[in-house]
C-alpha distance (Angstrom), angle and dihedral (degrees) to the residues before:
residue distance angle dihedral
X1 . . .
X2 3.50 . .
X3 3.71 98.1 .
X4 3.55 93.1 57.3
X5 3.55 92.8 60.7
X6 3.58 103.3 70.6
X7 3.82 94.5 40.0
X8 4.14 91.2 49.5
X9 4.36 79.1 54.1
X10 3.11 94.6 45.2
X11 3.88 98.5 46.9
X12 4.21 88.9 44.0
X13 3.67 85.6 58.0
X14 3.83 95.7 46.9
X15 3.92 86.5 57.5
X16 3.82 93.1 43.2
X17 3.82 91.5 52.3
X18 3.37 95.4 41.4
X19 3.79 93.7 52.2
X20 4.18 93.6 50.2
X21 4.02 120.3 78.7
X22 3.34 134.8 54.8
X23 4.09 118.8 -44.8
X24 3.76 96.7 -100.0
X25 4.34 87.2 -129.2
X26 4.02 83.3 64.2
X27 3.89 98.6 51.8
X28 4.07 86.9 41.1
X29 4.17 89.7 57.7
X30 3.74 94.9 33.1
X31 4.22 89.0 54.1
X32 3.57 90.0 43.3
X33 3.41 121.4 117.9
X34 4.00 117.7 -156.3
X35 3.58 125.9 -138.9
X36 3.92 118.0 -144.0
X37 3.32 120.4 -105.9
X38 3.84 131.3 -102.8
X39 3.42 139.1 -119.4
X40 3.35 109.0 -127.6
X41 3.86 106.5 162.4
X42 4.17 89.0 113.4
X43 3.82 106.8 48.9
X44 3.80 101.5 111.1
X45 3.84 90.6 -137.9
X46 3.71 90.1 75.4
X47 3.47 94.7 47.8
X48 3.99 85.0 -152.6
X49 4.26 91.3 133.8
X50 3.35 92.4 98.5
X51 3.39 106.3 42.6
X52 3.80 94.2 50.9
X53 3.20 110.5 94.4
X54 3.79 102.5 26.6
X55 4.30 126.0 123.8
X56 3.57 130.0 -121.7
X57 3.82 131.4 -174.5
X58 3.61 116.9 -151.2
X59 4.06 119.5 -121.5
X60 3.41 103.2 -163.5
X61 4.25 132.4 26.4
X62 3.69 118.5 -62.7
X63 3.61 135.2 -171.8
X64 3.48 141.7 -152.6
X65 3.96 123.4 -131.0
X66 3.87 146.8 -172.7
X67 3.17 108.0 -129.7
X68 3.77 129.4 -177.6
X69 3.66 119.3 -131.9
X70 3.86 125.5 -142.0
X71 4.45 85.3 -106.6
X72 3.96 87.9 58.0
X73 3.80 87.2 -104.7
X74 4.04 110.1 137.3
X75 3.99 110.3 -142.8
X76 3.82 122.8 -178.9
X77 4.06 112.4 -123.3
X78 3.60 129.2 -159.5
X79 4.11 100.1 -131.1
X80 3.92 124.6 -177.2
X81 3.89 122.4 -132.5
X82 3.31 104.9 -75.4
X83 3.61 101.6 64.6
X84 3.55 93.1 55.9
X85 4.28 109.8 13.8
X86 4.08 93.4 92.3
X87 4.59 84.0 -177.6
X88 4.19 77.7 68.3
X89 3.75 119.7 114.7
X90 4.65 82.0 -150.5
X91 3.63 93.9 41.2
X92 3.73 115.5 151.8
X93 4.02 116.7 -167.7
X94 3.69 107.4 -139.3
X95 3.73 114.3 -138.2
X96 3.66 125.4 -109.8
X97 3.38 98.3 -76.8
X98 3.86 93.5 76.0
X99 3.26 122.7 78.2
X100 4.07 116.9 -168.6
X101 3.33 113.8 -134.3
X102 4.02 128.0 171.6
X103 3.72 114.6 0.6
X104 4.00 106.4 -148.1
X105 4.15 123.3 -167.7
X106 3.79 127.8 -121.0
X107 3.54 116.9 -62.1
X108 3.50 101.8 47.3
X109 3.69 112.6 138.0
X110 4.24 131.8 -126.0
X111 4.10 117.2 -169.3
X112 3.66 109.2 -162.2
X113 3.27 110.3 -122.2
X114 3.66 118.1 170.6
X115 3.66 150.4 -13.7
X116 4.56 114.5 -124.8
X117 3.54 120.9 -174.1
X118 4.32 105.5 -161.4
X119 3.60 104.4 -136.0
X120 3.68 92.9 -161.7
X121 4.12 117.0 103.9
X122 3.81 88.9 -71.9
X123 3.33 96.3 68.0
X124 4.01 93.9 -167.9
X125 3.83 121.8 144.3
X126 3.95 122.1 -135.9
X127 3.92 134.4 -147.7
X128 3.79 104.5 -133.6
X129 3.46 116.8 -152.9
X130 4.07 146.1 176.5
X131 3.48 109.4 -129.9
X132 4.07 112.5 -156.9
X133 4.00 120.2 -170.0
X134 3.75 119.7 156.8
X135 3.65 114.9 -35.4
X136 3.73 87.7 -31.3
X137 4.48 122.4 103.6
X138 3.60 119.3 -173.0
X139 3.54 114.6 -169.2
X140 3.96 135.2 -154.5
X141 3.83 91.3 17.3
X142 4.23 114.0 168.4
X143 3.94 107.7 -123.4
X144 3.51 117.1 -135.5
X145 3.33 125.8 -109.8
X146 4.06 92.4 -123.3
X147 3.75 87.8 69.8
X148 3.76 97.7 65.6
X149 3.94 116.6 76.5
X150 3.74 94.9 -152.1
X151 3.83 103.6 -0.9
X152 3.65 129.6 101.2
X153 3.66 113.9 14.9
X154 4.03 112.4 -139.5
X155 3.54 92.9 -82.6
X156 4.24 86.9 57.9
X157 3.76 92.3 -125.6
X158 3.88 99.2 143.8
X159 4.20 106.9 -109.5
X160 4.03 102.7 178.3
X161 3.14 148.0 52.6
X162 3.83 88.2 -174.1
X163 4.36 89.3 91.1
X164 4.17 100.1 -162.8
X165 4.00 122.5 150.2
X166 3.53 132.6 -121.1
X167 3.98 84.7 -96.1
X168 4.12 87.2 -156.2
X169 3.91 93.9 62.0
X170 3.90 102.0 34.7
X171 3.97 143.0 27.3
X172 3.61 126.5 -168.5
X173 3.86 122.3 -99.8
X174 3.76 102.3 -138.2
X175 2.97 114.8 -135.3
């Protein structure tokens, strides 16, 4: 018995030790240093040139909302009714990381602007748009997903190349 001893000890203070520190997932993002994010409107392969640019007026309520990004960074996002409208038959609670912000009737109006890829370990890509409502212009606001037909898929990594709106929350402004 009095082998085991030192070996049970020993293998009880293994665990311990191995259980104290920092989770290894928290020293990985707290070392980690982000690289900006590109531009990407203009590479052909994206076919995002001509969609850039264009004007949409909203048909239905919109809102704007802080919401906080896997680096910590807090963005504001343009999101239709169903992520935040809880009297909807689609609503879709966000999750805590979304904070809803001004909610802004129909006709409100986005201009396309351009086309970031995040370079960090996400690796997403964003629509960034200019939302206009009243005398009020917000600039470098994230597009939701639900706005694109057959863009981003749910994790935002860009899909198409084929750029067509969700045709029951906007319509063009011609120009």
């Amino acid at each position: 018995m009095k082998g085991y001893a030192p070996a049970f000890t020993l293998t009880l203070l293994a665990l311990f030790l191995a259980g104290c520190g920092e989770d290894s997932n928290a020293v990985a993002l707290k070392n980690y240093k982000r690289k900006p994010d590109t531009d990407i409107s203009a590479e052909k392969r994206y076919n995002f040139a001509s969609f850039a640019g264009s004007v949409w007026k909203t048909k239905d309520k919109i809102a704007l909302a802080s919401v906080g990004l896997y680096t910590g960074d807090q963005v504001t996002y343009v999101l239709p009714p169903i992520f935040f409208d809880a009297t909807r038959s689609d609503y879709r609670p966000s999750d805590g990381n979304v904070r809803i912000g001004d909610v802004i009737p129909a006709g409100a109006r986005l201009r396309v602007d351009r086309l970031m890829k995040d370079n960090g370990i996400g690796g997403l890509t964003f629509v960034i748009v200019d939302v206009t409502y009243g005398t009020t212009i917000r600039t470098n606001v994230f597009l939701s997903e639900a706005f694109i037909e057959s863009g981003p898929t749910a994790d935002f990594r860009i899909i198409t190349t084929n750029w067509i709106v969700n045709a029951a929350l906007l319509e063009e402004v011609k120009r």
